[in-house]
PAKE-834491 format. One record per residue (C-alpha): x, y, z; residue number from 1. Coordinates in steps of 0.5 Angstrom, whole numbers, always signed. Example, Ala and Ser with C-alpha at 12.3 -4.5 7.8 and 13.67 -1.06 7.14 Angstrom:
2
{X=+25, Y=-9, Z=+16, k=1}
{X=+27, Y=-2, Z=+14, k=2}
# end
This chain:
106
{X=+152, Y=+254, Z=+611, k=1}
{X=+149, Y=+252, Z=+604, k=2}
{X=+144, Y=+248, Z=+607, k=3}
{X=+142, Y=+256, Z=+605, k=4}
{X=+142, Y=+255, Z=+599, k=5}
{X=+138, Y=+248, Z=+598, k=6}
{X=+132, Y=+251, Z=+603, k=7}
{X=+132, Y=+258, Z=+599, k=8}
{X=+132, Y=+253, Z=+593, k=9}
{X=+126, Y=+249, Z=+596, k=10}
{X=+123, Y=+256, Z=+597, k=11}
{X=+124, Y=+258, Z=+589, k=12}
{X=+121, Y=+252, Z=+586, k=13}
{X=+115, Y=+251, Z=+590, k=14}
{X=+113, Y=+258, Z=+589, k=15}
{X=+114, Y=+258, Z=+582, k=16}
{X=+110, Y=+252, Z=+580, k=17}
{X=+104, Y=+256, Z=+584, k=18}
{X=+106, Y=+262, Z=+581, k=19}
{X=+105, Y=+256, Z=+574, k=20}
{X=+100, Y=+253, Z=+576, k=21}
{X=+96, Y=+261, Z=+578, k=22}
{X=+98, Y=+263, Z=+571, k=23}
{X=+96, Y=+258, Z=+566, k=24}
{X=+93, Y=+252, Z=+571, k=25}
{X=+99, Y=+249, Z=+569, k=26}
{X=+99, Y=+242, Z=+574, k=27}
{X=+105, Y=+239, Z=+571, k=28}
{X=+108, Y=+246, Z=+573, k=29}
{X=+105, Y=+245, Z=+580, k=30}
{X=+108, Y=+238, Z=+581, k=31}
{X=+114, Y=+239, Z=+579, k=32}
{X=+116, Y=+246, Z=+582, k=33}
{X=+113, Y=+242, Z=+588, k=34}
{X=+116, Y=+237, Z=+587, k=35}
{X=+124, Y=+240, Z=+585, k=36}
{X=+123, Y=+244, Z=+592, k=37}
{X=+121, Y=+237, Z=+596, k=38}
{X=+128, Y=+235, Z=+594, k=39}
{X=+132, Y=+240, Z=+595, k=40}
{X=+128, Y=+241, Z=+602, k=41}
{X=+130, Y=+234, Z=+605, k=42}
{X=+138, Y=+235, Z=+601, k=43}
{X=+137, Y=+242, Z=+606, k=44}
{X=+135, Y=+237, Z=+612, k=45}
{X=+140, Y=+232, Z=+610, k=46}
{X=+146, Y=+237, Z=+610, k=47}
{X=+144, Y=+241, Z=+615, k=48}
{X=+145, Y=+234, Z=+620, k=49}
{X=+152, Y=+233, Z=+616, k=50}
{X=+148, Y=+227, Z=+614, k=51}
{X=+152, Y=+223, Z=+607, k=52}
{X=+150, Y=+226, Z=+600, k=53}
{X=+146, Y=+231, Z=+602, k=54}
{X=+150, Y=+235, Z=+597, k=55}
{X=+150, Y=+229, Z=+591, k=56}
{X=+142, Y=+230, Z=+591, k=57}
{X=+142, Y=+237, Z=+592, k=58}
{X=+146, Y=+237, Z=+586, k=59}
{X=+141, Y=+233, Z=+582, k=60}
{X=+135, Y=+237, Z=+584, k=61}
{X=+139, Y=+243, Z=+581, k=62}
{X=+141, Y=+238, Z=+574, k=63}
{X=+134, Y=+237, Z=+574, k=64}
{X=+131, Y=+244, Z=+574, k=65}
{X=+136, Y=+245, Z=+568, k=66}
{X=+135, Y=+240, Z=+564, k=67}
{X=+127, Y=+241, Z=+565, k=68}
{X=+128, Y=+249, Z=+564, k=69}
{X=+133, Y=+250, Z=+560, k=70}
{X=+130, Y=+248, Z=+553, k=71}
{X=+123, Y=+252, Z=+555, k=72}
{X=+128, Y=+258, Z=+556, k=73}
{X=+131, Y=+256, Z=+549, k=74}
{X=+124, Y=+255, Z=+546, k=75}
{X=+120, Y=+261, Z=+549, k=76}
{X=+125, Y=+265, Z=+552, k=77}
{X=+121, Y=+268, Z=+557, k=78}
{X=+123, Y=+271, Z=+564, k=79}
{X=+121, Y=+265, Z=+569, k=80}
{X=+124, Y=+259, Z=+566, k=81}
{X=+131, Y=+264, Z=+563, k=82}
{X=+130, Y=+265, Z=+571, k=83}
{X=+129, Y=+258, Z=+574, k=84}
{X=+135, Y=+255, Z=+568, k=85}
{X=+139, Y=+261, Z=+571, k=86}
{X=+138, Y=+259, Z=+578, k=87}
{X=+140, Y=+251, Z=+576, k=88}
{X=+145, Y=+253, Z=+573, k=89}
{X=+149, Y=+256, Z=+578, k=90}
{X=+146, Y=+252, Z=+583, k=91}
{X=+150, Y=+245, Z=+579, k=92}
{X=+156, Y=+249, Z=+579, k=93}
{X=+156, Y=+251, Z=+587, k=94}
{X=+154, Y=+244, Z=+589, k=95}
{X=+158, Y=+240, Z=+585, k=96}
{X=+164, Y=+244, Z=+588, k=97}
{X=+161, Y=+242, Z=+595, k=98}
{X=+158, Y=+235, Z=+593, k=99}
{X=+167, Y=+234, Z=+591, k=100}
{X=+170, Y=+237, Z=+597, k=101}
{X=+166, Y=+232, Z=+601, k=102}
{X=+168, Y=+226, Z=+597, k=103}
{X=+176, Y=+228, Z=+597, k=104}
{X=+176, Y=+233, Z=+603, k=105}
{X=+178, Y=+239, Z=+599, k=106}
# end
């Protein structure tokens, strides 16, 4: 089931850096929405066939959209990348859960 969850991230990255690139034709916001979501997208594929560390890499995409939108949230404070922070957030904690019951079998 939390293939889900990596295909919906997939989904939110790729239209927010379209929404990024609409905006203010902002091609690193293009490449990179695109680029996060392509991760999770084959994170989702590789979970969805019980293949090994689908969740270790969704769990490092997630880390990645913190990481790149957790300072412009801090500096800007404007609602896209608070959101995008927001969801990467939520989305390292929720993998790191899954990425540990796969290593240990919890």
């Amino acid at each position: 089931m939390s293939h889900h969850t990596a295909y919906s991230m997939a989904g939110i990255c790729a239209v927010g850096g379209a929404i990024g690139y609409a905006k203010g034709r902002s091609i690193p916001s293009l490449v990179a929405g695109v680029g996060i979501g392509a991760v999770y997208w084959y994170a989702g594929l590789r979970i969805q066939k019980n293949q090994d560390y689908g969740h270790d890499l969704a769990l490092a995409a997630s880390s990645l959209l913190l990481f790149a939108m957790g300072p412009k949230a801090l500096r800007t404070r404007a609602p896209v990348p608070i959101a995008m922070s927001t969801l990467g957030t939520a989305s390292a904690a929720y993998y790191s859960k899954k990425a540990y019951e796969d290593r240990y079998g919890v």
